[in-house]
C-alpha positions as CSV (number, residue, x, y, z in Angstrom):
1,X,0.0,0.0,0.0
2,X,1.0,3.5,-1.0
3,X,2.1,6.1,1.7
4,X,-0.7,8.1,0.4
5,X,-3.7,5.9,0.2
6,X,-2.8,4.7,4.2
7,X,-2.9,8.4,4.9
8,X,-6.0,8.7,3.3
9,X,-7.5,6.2,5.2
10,X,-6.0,7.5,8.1
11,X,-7.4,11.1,7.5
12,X,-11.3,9.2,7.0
13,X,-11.1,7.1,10.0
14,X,-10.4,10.5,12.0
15,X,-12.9,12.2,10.4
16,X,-15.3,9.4,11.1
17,X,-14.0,9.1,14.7
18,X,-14.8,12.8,15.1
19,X,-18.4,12.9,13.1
20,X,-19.1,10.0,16.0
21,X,-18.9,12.3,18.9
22,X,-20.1,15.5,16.9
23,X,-23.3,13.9,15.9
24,X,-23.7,11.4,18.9
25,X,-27.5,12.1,20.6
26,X,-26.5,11.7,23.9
27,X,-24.6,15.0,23.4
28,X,-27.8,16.7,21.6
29,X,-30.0,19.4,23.5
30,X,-33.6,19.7,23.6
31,X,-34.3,22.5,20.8
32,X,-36.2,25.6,21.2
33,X,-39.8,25.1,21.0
34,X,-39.4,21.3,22.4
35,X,-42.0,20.4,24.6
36,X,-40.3,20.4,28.2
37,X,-40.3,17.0,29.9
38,X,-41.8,17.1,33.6
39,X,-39.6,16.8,36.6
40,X,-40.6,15.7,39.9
41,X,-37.8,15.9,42.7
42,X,-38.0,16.8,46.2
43,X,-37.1,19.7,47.8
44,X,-34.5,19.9,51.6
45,X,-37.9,18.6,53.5
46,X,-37.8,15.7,51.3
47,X,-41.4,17.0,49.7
48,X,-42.2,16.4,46.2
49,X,-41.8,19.6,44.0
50,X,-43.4,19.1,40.3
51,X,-42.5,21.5,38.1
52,X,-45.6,21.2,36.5
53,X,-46.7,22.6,39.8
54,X,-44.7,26.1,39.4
55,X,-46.7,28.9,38.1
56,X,-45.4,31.5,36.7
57,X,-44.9,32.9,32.9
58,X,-41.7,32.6,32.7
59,X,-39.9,29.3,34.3
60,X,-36.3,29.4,34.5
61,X,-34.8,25.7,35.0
62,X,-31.5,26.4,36.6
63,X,-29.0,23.0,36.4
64,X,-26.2,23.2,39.1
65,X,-24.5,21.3,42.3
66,X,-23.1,23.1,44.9
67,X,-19.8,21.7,44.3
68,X,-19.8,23.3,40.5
69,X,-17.6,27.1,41.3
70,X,-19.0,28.6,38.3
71,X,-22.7,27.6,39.2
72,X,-22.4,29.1,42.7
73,X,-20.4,31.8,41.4
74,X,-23.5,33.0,39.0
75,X,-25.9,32.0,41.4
76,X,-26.3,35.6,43.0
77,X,-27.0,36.9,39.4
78,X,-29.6,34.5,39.2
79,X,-31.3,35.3,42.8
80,X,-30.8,39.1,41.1
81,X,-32.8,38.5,37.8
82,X,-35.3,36.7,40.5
83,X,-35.5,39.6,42.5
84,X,-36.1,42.0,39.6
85,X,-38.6,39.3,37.9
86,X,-40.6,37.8,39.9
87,X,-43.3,40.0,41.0
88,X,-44.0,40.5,36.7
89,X,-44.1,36.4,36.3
90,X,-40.9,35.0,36.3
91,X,-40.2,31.3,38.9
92,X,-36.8,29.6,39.3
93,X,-37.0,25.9,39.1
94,X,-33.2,25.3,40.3
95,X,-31.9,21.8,40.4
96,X,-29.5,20.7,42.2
97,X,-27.0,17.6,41.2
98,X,-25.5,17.1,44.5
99,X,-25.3,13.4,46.0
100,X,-24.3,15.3,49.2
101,X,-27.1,16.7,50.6
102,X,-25.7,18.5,53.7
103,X,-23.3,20.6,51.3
104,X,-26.6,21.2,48.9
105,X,-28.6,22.1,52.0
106,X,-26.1,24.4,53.1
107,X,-25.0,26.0,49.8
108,X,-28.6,27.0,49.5
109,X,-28.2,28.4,53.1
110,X,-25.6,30.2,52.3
111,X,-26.5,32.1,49.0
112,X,-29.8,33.0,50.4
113,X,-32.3,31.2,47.6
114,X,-35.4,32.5,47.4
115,X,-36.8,30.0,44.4
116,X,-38.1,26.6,44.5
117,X,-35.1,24.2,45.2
118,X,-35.1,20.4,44.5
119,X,-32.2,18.1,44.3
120,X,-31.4,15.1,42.2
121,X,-28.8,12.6,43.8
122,X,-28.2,10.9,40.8
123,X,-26.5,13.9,39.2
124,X,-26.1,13.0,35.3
125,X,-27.6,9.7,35.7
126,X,-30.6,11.2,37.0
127,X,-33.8,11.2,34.8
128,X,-34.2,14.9,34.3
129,X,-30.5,15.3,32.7
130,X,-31.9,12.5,30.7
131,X,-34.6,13.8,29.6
132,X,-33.1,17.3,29.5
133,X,-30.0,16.1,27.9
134,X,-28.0,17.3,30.4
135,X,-24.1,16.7,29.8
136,X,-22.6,19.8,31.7
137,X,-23.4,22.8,34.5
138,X,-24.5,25.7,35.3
139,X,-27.4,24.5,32.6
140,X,-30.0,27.3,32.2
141,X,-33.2,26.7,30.5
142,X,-36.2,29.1,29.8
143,X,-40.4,27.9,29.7
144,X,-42.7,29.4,28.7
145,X,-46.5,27.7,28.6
146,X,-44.6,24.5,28.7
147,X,-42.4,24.6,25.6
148,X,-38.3,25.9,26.0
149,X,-38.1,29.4,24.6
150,X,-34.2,30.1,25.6
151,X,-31.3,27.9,26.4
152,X,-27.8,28.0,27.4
153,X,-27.6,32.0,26.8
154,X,-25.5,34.1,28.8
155,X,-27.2,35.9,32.4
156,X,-27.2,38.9,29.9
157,X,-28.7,37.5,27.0
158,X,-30.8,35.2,29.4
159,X,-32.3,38.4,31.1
160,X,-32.6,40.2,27.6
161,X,-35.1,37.3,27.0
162,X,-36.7,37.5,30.1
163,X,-37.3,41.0,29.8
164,X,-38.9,41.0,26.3
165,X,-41.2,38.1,27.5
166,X,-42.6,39.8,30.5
167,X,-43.2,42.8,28.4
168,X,-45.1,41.4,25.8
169,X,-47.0,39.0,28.0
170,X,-50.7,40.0,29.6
């Protein structure tokens, strides 16, 4: 075999290798407009906290473990956008990844949070990063009348969006 036809087929199994992962659905997000699957988890009482049970016009699912330094890092931006939102519609569903419960419980503590708080032990494994497709954190989705409007945007962009909805909305 010539040197160039074994590069060749070198080159196509890499490309191949790397269409794998780039094309993988495990890896895939739920698009915008996507129907957003329930998620029933409990909360630091140990009581059952549906998010179909969260009434607001804007939900904000907020993806995050207290042992994740950038999640606890935006976190006071988020209890901020709260703070300025709520009263015109907006709810934070934040869920927690933490097998640890004490550090969750305590985290929360800590940063003062003033939304609904639930925690899944199972972290990635868990069924809402399934459903979600959840492969990294902080993972910031935006509902509205049960479909995803915004995801993974930047606090900024994120409250750009937040403010046009509430605006428009009755």
């Amino acid at each position: 075999m010539s040197n160039s036809l074994i590069r060749f087929k070198l080159i196509s199994l890499g490309i191949l290798f790397f269409l794998s992962f780039q094309f993988d659905s495990s890896y895939a997000q739920l698009g915008i407009g996507a129907t957003a699957p329930e998620i029933r988890l409990p909360d630091s009482l140990g009581k059952w906290k549906p998010l179909s049970e969260v009434k607001g016009k804007l939900i904000l699912i907020d993806f995050w473990a207290a042992w994740c330094y950038p999640c606890v890092k935006s976190m006071p931006d988020v209890v901020k956008l709260y703070e300025k939102y709520h009263d015109k519609g907006l709810e934070i569903y934040a869920v927690s990844l933490d097998k640890n419960y004490y550090n969750w419980v305590e985290m929360c503590r800590k940063l003062q949070l003033p939304f609904v708080l639930v925690n899944d032990p199972y972290g990635f494994n868990g069924k809402a990063c399934q459903e979600y497709q959840v492969n990294s954190i902080p993972h910031k989705l935006l509902v509205k009348d049960g479909k995803i409007i915004g995801a993974e945007m930047s606090l900024y962009d994120l409250e750009k969006k937040i403010e046009g909805e509430l605006s428009t909305s009755k």
